[in-house]
N, C-alpha and C positions, 0 to 999 in steps of 0.2 A: 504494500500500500504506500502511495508519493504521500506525502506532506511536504508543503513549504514551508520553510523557516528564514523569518527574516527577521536581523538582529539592529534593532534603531537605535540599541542602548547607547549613552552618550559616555553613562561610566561616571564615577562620582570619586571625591575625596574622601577617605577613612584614614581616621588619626595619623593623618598626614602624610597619607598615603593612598597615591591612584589606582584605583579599584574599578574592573566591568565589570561584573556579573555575566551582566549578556552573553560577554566571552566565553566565561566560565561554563556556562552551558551549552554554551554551541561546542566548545570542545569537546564537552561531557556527549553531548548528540554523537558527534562524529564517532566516535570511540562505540558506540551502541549501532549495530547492524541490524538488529531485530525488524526496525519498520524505516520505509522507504524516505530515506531526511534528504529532500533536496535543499540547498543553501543557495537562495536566489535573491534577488532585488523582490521588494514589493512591487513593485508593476507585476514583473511574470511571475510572481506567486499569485498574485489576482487576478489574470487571465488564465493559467493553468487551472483555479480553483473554478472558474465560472465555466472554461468549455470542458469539465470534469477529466479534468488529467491528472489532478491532486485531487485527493479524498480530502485533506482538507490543510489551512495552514496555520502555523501561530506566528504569531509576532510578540516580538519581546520590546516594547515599547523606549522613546529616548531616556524616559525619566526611570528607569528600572533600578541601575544601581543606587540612585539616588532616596528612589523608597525605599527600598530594602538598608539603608545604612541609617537612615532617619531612626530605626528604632534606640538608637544613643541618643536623639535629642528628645523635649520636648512635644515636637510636632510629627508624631511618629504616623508615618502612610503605609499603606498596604502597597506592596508590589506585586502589579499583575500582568502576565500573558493574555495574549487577544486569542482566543483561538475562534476561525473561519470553518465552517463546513460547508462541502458542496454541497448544495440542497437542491 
């Protein structure tokens, strides 16, 4: 099964120190053969999703690392994946 995966993360500062996440998962994907991970631009993961060539895709959003490291501060955000399905 294709899924596309596309990484906007822009990656955030942590105790003074540059951090993606984003990365860190898409590496973690690549390393996992089990389901079919194409790494594409959002455009052609949005067209592949729409003329059913991808089952479906996620996107890992720009603000990604950025929420996930907030849980140190005050103003702590949920960090989330888009996930798209062809329907």
């Amino acid at each position: 099964i294709k899924i596309g995966v596309v990484n906007k993360d822009k990656g955030a500062e942590l105790k003074g120190e540059f951090k993606n996440i984003g990365n860190q998962i898409i590496d973690q994907l690549k390393e996992n053969d089990v389901m079919g991970w194409q790494f594409v631009s959002e455009e052609e993961s949005i067209k592949n999703v729409k003329e059913g060539k991808y089952y479906a895709m996620i996107t890992i959003p720009e603000n990604f690392s950025k929420s996930l490291t907030s849980v140190l501060t005050k103003d702590v955000q949920k960090g989330e994946i888009i996930y798209t399905v062809n329907e």
